[in-house]
C-alpha positions in Angstrom: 101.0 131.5 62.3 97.4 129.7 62.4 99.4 126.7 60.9 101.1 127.1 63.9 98.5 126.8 66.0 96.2 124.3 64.4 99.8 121.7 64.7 100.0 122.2 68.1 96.6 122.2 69.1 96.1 118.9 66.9 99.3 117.5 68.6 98.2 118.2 72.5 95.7 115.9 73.3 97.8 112.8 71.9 100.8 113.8 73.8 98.5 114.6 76.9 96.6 110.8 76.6 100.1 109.3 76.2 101.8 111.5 79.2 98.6 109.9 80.9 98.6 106.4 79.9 102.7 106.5 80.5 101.7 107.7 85.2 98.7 105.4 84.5 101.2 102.4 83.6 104.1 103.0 86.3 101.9 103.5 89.2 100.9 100.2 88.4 104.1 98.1 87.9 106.0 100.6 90.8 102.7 98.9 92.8 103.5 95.6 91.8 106.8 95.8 92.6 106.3 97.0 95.8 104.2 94.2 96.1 105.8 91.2 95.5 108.9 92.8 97.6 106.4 92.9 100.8 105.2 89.4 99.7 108.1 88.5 99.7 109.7 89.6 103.3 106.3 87.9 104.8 107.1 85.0 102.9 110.5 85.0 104.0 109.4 85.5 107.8 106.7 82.7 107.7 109.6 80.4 106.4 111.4 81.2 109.0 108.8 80.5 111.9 108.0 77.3 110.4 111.3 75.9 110.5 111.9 77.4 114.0 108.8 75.2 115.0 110.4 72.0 112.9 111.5 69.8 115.8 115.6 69.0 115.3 116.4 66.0 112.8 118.0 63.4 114.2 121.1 61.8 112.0 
């Protein structure tokens, strides 16, 4: 049963540092997503502005 014991005692911490670096990682890219989407609908709505302010072409 110490066997046991030393296995899963040598096996925590790596699982633990990988559960870790796993949050860690998709905070980050959920972040960056949620980014770029809110960059994007700004984007979007200062397009918009600007051709509202574009004076009518003339063909």
């Amino acid at each position: 049963m110490a066997v046991f014991w030393d296995v899963l005692g040598s096996l925590i911490p790596p699982v633990f540092i990988g559960l870790l670096f796993w949050f860690i990682m998709r905070a980050i890219l959920r972040a960056d997503s949620k980014e770029r989407e809110v960059y994007a609908e700004i984007e979007a709505e200062e397009r918009a502005k600007l051709e509202a302010k574009k004076p009518a072409k003339k063909g």
